[in-house]
C-alpha positions in Angstrom: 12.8 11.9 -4.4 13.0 10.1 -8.2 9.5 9.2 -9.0 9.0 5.6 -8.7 8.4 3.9 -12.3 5.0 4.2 -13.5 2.9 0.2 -13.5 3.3 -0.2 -17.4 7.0 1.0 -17.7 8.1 -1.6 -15.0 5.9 -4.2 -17.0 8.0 -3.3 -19.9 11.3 -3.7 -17.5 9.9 -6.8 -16.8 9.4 -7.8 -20.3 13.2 -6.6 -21.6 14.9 -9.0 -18.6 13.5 -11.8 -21.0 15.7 -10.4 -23.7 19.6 -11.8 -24.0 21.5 -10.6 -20.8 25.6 -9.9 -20.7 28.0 -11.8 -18.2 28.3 -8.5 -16.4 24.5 -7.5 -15.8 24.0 -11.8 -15.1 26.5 -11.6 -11.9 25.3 -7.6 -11.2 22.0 -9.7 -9.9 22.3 -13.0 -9.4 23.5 -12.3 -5.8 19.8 -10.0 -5.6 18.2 -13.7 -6.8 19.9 -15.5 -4.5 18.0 -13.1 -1.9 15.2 -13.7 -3.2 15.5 -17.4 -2.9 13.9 -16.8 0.1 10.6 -17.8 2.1 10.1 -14.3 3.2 6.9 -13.2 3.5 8.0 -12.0 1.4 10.2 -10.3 0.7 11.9 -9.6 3.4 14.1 -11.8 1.4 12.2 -11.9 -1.6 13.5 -8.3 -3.5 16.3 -6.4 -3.2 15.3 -3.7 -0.6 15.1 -3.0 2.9 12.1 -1.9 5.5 11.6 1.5 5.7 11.6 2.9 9.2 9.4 4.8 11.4 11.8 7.6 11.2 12.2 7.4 15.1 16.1 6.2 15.4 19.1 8.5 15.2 22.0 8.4 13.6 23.9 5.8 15.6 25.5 2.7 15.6 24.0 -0.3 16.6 25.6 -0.8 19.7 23.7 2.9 20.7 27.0 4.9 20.2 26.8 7.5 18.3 28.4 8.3 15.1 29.7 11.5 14.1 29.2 11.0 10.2 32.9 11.0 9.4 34.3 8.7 7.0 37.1 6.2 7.6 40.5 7.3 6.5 41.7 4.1 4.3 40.8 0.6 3.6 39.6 -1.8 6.1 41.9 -4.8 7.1 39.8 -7.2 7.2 35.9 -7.8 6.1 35.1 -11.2 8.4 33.5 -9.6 11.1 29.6 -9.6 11.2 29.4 -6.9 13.9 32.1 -4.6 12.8 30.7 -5.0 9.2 27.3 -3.3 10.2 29.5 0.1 11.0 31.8 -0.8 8.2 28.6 -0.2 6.2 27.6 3.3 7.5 30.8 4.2 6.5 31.1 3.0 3.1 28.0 4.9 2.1 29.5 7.8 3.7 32.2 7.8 1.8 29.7 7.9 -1.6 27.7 10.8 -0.2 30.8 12.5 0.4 31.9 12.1 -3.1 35.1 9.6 -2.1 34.8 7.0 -5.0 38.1 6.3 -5.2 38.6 5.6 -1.9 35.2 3.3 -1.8 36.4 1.3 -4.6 39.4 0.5 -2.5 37.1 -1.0 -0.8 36.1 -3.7 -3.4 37.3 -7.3 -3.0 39.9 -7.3 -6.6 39.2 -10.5 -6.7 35.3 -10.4 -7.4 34.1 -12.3 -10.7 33.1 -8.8 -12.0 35.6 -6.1 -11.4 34.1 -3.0 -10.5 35.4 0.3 -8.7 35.0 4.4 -8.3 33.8 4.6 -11.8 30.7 2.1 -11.2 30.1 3.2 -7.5 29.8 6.7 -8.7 27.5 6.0 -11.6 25.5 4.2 -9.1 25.3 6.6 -6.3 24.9 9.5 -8.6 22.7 7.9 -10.6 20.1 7.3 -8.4 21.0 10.2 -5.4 22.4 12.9 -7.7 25.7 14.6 -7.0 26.3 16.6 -4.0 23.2 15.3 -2.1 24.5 15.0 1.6 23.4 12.3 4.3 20.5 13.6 6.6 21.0 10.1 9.0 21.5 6.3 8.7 18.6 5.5 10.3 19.2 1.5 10.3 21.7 -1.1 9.4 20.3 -4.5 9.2 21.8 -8.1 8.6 20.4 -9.9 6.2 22.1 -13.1 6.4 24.4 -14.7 3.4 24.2 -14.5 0.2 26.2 -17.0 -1.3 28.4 -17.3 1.5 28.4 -13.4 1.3 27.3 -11.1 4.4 24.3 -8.9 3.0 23.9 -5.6 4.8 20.2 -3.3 4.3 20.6 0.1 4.9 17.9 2.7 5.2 18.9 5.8 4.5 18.1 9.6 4.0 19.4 12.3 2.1 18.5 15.7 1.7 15.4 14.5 3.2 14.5 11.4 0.7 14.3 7.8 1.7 16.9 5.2 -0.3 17.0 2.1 0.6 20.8 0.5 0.3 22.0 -3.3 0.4 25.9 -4.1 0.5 27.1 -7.4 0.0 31.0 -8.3 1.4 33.4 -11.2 0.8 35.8 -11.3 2.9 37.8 -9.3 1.1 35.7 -6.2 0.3 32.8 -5.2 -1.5 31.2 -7.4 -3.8 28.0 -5.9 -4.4 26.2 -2.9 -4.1 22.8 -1.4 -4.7 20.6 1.7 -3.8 16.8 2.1 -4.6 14.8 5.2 -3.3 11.5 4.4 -1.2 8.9 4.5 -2.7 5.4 5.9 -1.6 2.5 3.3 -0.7 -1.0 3.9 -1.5 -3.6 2.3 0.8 -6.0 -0.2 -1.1 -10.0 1.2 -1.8 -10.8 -1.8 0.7 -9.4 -0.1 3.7 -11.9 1.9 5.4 -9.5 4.3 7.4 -11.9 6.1 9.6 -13.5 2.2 10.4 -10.4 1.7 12.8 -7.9 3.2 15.0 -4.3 1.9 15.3 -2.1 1.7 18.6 1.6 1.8 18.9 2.8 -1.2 21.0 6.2 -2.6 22.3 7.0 -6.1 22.7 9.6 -7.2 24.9 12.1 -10.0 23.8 14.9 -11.8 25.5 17.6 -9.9 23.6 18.2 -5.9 24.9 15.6 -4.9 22.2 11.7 -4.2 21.8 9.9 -4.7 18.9 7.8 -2.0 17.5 4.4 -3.2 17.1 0.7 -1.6 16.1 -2.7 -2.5 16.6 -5.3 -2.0 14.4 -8.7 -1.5 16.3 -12.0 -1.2 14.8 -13.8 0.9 15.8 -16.7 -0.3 18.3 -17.9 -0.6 21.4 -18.2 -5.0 20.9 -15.3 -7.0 21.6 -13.8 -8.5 18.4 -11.9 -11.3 16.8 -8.3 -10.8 17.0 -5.5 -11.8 14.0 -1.8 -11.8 14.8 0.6 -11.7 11.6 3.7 -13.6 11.7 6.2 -12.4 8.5 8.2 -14.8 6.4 11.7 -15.4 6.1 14.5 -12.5 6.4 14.5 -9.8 8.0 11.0 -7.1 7.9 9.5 -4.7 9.1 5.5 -5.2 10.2 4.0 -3.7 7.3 6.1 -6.2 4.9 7.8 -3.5 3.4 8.3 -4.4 -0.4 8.3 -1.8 -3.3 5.7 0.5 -3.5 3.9 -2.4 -1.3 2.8 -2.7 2.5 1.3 -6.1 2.4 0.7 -7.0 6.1 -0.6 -3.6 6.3 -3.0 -4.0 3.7 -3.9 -7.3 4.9 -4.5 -5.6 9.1 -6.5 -2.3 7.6 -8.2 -5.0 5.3 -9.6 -6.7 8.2 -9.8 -4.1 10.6 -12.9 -2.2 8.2 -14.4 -5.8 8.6 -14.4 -5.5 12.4 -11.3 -7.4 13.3 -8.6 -6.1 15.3 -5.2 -7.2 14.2 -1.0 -7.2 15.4 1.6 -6.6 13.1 4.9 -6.2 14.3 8.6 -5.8 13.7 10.2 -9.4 13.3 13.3 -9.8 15.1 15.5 -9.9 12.9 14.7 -6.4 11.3 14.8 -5.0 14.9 17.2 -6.3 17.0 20.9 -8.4 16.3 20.0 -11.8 17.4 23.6 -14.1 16.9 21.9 -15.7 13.7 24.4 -18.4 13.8 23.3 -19.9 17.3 19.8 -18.8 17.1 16.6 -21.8 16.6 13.3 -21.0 14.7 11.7 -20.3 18.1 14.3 -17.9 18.4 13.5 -15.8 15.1 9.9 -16.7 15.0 7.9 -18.5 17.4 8.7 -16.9 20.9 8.0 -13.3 19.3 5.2 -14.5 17.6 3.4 -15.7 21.2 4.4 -12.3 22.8 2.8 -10.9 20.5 -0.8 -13.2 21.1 -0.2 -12.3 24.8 -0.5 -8.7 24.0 -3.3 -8.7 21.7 -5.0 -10.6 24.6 -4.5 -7.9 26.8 -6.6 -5.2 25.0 -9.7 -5.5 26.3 -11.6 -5.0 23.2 -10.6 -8.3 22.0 -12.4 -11.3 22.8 -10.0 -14.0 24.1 -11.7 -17.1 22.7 -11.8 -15.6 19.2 -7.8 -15.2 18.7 -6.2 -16.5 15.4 -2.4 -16.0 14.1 -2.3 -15.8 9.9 1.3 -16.8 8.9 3.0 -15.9 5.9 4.9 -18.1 3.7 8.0 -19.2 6.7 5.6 -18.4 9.1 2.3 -20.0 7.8 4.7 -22.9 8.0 5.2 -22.2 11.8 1.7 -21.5 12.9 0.5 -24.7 13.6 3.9 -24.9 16.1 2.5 -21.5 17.1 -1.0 -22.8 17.9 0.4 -25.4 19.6 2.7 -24.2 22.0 -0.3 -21.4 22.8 -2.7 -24.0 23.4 -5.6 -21.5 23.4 -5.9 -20.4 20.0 -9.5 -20.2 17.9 -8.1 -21.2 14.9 -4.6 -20.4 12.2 -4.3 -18.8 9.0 -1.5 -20.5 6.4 -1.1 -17.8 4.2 1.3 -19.8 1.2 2.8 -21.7 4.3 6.5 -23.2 3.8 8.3 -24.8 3.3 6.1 -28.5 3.4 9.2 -30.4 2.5 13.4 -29.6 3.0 14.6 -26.3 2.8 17.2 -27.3 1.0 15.3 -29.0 -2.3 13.2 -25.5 -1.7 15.4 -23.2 -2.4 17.3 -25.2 -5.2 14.0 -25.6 -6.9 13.2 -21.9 -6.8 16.6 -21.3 -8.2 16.2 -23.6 -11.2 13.1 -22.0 -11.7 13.9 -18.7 -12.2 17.4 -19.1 -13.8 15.3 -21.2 -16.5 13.3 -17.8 -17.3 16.7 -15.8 -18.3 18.6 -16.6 -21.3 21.9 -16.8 -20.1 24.7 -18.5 -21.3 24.8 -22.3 -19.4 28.2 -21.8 -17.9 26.8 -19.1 -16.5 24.0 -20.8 -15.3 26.0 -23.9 -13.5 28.3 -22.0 -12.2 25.4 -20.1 -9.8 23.8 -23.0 -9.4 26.7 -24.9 -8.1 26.9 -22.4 -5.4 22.9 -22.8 -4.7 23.5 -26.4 -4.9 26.5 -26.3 -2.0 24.7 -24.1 0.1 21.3 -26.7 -0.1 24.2 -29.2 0.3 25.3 -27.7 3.7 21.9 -27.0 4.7 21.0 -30.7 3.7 23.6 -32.0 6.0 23.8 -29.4 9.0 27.6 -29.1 7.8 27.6 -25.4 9.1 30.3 -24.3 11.2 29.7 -23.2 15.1 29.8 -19.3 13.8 28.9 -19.6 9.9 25.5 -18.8 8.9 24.0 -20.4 5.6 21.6 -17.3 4.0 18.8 -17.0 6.9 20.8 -18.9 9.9 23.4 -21.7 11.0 23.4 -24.9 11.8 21.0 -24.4 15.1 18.3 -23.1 12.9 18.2 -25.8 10.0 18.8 -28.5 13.0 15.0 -26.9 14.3 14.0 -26.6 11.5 14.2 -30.0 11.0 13.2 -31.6 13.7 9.6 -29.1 13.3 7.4 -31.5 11.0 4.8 -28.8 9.6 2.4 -30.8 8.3 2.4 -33.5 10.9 1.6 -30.5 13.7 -0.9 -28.8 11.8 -3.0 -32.1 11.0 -2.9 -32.8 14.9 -4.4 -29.5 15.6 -8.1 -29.8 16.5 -8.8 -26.1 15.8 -10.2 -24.7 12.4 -7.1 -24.2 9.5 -7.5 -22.5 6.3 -5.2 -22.4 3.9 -4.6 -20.1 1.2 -2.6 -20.1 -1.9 -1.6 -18.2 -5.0 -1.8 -20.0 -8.2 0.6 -18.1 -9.7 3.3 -18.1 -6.5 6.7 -19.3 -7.8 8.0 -19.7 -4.2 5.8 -22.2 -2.3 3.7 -23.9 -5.4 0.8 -24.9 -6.3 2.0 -27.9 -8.2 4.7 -29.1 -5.3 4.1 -27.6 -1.8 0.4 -27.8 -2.0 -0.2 -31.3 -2.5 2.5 -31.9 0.5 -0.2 -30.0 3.1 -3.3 -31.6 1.8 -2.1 -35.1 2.2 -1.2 -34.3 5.7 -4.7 -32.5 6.2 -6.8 -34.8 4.1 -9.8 -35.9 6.6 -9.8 -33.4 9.0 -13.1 -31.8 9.1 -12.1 -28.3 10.5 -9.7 -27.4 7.7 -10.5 -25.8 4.5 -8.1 -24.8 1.1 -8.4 -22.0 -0.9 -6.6 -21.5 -4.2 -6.6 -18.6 -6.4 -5.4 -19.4 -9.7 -4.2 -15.5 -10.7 -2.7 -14.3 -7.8 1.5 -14.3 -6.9 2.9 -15.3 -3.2 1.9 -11.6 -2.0 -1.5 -12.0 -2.8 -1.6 -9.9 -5.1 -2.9 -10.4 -8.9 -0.3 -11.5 -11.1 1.1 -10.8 -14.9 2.2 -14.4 -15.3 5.9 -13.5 -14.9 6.5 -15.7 -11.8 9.6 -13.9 -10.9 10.4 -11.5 -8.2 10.5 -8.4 -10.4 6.8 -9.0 -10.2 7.1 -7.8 -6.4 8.0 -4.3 -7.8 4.6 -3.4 -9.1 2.4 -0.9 -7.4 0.2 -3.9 -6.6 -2.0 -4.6 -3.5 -3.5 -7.3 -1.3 -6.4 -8.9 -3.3 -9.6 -8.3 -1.8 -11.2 -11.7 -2.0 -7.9 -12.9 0.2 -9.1 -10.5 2.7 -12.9 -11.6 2.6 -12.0 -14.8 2.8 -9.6 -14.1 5.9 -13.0 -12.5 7.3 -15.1 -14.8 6.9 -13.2 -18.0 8.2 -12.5 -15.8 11.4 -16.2 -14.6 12.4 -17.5 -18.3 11.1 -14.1 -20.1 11.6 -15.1 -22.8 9.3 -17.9 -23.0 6.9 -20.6 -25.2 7.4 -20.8 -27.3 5.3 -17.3 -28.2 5.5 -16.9 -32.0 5.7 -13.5 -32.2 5.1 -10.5 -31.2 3.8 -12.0 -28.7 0.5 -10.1 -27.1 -1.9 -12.2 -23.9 -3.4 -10.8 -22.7 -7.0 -11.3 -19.5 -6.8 
């Protein structure tokens, strides 16, 4: 596998994308920002890559059928199918492990505002796989959602036993973008006590023909314990939160496991299964899978039932009070840089003006992509989706919920404990807009507390001051103080001397 950048060298990358950038590498990534527009949870949206799996699935399709690794003879004639577009994939990255560039840069839309073809797909696929390397399986195809008004496929993949992770982009005339990054290796944070816990492999069942992988961590004694279930953010992840070099949910569940808490993380729908993301709800990406998965970490014994909480991150921190609500039993929530407090659609308009201000590009450049933000937040705005379009994350079912799902006004009707935490330095869900937003709702209510750390980003993690998502790439980890505070609100639930709303600078 190619090493994974050392920390100062991708500080240094980080540094050079403030130099001047060309038209060509400004349109090479704006459709990777427009990704990580996102709430994920991040990233699941928030960078460029996808999950890695458990290494359990085949090489099949993802109707089950199996595929016999062959690529296709010619061009497609047509690229507007979401379904056939997930095989379509596993055969366009065929063709590059087979060494067919020409015939894969048929497969680029001519009309794209960068022409690219065999030359560039090589360079890329060589670049990062080496030549000759040969496909060992396709393990999963995943989609994304759009990407301005383009259908983004993740793809993890293995060759000559190595993890990549690969994300294609299509117009509906081809190719438009393409990217592969290998995996790279997560190192578990000094915090987690590994032999403090054991972990359990779970299922959970959903409505769809599909079971979400699941684990439980369980500390290890013979007391009943607290119980946390994690709820991701937007896009489609995996349970550990897959980003980089980075597990976050999984640093966040062995975190609190060595502190005697037993916590679910699973896979979120959307990562696992194909719900029909234009006619799907909120409840139907997030909330029904996230009380399945309360139900089950009720059933373990070990647990104590009156002690249960669900921590939600960034989309989902946004949903647990709905969560809470609709389970009517729980001990108390976790907002974990909830979102978004106000419309999606001035979100994600505002996170692109933010981070196209950071880059030095030429302003034509920059109005043109921000006209296509704009009409996207436009359509979101307005629920002007059509019955089978889907608008980055969902269509017009899932803004419509979305909507009608007043965050704020649920969580400050809630009578159990609330903490909130957020990251000074989060460039997502901020400090300066969405914060204010949740404690007005909450001001008064004596069972809720906010924490702020100035230095840390919307993983948690401690930040460089860059307040982009390059940041994400770091070999970086949960900061500890987010998990002793997670600790301690969920074997105190609330401090004290809490007589109100509190916001703790930390």
């Amino acid at each position: 596998m190619i090493p994974a950048p050392s920390r100062p060298v991708l500080r240094e990358q980080l540094r050079q994308t403030r130099g001047s950038i060309s038209r060509r590498q400004f349109l090479q990534t704006t459709s990777a920002t427009a990704a990580a527009l996102s709430l994920a949870g991040c990233m699941g949206g928030d960078d460029e890559t996808a999950p890695a799996t458990d290494g359990n699935e085949t090489n099949s399709s993802d109707d089950g059928s199996e595929t016999d690794g062959d690529p296709p003879s010619g061009v497609p004639d047509s690229f507007d199918d979401r379904d056939a577009l997930r095989q379509r994939s596993r055969e366009f990255v065929q063709l590059l492990a087979d060494g067919q560039f020409e015939t894969a840069g048929e497969w680029v839309d001519p009309d794209a505002p960068i022409p690219f073809g065999a030359t560039e797909l090589e360079r890329a696929w060589t670049g990062v796989v080496g030549s000759g390397a040969e496909i060992d399986s396709i393990d999963r195809v995943v989609y994304f959602g759009t990407v301005r008004g383009n259908n983004r496929y993740n793809l993890d993949v293995t060759v000559d036993g190595d993890q990549y992770q690969v994300v294609v982009d299509y117009s509906a005339h081809g190719v438009i973008t393409f990217q592969i990054v290998p995996v790279q290796e997560w190192t578990p944070p000094e915090y987690a006590d590994r032999d403090s816990f054991v972990e359990e492999e779970v299922g959970l069942e959903t409505p769809l023909d599909c079971e979400l992988g699941a684990t439980v961590s369980l500390p290890d004694t013979d007391e009943t314990v607290p119980g946390v279930v994690i709820v991701h953010g937007n896009g489609p992840t995996d349970r550990d939160n897959t980003v980089g070099p980075n597990r976050t949910y999984t640093e966040i569940a062995w975190g609190l496991a060595s502190q005697g808490i037993a916590v679910l993380r699973y896979d979120k729908r959307t990562y696992a299964c194909q719900p029909d993301l234009a006619d799907a709800t909120i409840d139907d990406i997030v909330t029904e899978d996230a009380l399945t998965a309360i139900s089950e970490l009720r059933s373990f014994e070990e647990v104590a039932d009156d002690r249960l909480f669900v921590a939600g991150h960034s989309f989902g921190g946004g949903l647990a009070p709905r969560i809470a609500r609709m389970d009517g039993n729980l001990a108390g929530t976790v907002m974990l840089a909830p979102g978004p407090a106000g419309p999606f659609s001035d979100l994600i308009e505002r996170q692109a003006r933010h981070l196209f201000d950071l880059q030095p590009v030429d302003s034509s450049l920059r109005e043109e992509f921000l006209q296509g933000v704009e009409r996207e937040a436009e359509k979101i705005r307005n629920l002007e989706i059509g019955d089978d379009e889907v608008v980055r994350f969902g269509g017009r079912e899932f803004y419509r919920s979305l909507q009608n799902y007043d965050q704020t006004g649920t969580a400050a009707e809630l009578e159990i404990p609330q903490l909130l935490i957020q990251g000074g330095q989060d460039f997502q869900l901020t400090v300066e807009d969405d914060l204010p937003i949740w404690r007005d709702a909450l001001e008064g209510k004596e069972n809720v507390e906010i924490t702020v750390y100035d230095d840390l980003n919307h993983l948690f993690q401690e930040s460089q001051g860059e307040r982009t998502q390059a940041e994400y790439a770091l070999d970086n980890e949960v900061d500890k103080r987010v998990i002793d505070r997670i600790a301690t609100f969920v074997e105190n639930e609330i401090r004290e001397e809490s007589d109100g709303v509190r916001t703790v600078l930390a």
